[in-house]
C-alpha positions, 0 to 999 in steps of 0.5 A: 345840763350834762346830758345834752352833751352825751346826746349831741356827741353821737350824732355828731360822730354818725354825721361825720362818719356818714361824711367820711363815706360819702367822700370814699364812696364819691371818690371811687364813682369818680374813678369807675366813671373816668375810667369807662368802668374798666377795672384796671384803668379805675386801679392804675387811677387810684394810685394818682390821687393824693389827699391834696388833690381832693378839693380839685377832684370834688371842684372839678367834677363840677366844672368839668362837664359843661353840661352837668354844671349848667344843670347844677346851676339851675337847680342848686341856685332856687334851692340855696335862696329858699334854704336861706329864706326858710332859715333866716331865723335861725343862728348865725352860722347857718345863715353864714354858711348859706350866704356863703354858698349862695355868693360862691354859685352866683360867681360860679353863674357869672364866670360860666355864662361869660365863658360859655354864653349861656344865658337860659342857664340864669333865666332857667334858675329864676323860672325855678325859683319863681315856680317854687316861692309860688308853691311856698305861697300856695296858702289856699293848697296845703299840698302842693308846699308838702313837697317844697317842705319836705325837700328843703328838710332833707337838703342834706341828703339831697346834696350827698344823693345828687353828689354821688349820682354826679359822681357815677355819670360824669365820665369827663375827668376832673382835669383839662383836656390836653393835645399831647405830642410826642415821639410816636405821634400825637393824641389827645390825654387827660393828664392826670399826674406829673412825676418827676420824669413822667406823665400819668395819662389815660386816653381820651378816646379808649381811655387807657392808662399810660405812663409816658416819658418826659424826654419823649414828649414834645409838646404839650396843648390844653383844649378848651370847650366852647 
């Protein structure tokens, strides 16, 4: 009986470490991909980051790029569903924590086809799913559920892999795009912080880091995407 304990503890430890990188390692994709992979852009941005500031860096990574989350959409949705109904015998944390997720994505579909009406986003998500239950219940083909089984078992790998692939390619930063005004002219920044005194921005276009001041900025504008 007092073994298990000593058994658990070490994976619990390499799990959270294997966490603890993957955040790092997400994190500084992010910053390479805003930047353009330039290294002083990438550098000036590191110092702009505050540990509070990492559930807006990882939600909006999501949300920044309608693209990318049109396609996440798609894809995490059948995932979730399966992941629920292949683990609906287990405890009761684990279905918590799926129903959970799979509350927060359906909010997610419904707020991201309301603003950017795109319905085959929820019809592509069915299609898939359909497609993977029939694979499920391919009973008379033994092959064609290996690949649902085996996805499914590594759901955890898949989601730090496809985070961190959406970290390297997302180059749209996780903050709204904004038509700045000021003294010397006016041009589109992403605002990426706001001193007392100053504004932290990079370039849309060139993506440059500046540093402008309070006192010269005019107006200030968000941009949204339609």
């Amino acid at each position: 009986m007092t073994t298990e304990p000593e058994k658990t503890e070490p994976a619990k430890s390499h799990a959270g470490s294997v966490l603890t990188s993957a955040a790092v390692l997400f994190v500084l994709l992010r910053l390479l991909a805003v930047s353009h992979y330039d290294w002083h852009t990438c550098f000036a941005l590191l110092h702009t980051l505050d540990l509070d500031d990492a559930p807006g860096l990882f939600l909006g990574t999501f949300m920044a790029d309608t693209r990318i989350s049109s396609v996440l959409l798609i894809l995490a949705l059948p995932f979730t569903f399966l992941y629920l109904v292949a683990n609906r015998a287990d405890g009761k944390r684990m279905r918590f924590g799926g129903a959970l997720l799979m509350v927060v994505l359906v909010a997610l579909l419904v707020s991201h086809v309301k603003t950017y009406h795109r319905w085959w986003v929820p019809v592509g998500a069915v299609a898939l799913a359909a497609v993977l239950v029939l694979l499920e219940r391919a009973h008379r083909h033994p092959r064609l559920r290996d690949p649902i089984t085996f996805l499914l078992r590594r759901s955890g790998v898949l989601v730090v892999v496809t985070a961190l692939t959406t970290a390297a390619v997302v180059a749209t930063p996780w903050v709204p795009l904004e038509r700045v005004e000021t003294t010397s002219g006016t041009r589109e920044y992403y605002v990426v912080d706001t001193p007392p005194g100053f504004l932290k921005v990079i370039g849309a276009a060139d993506r440059k880091f500046e540093i402008v001041r309070d006192d010269e900025v005019l107006s200030r504008e968000e941009l949204t995407e339609h």
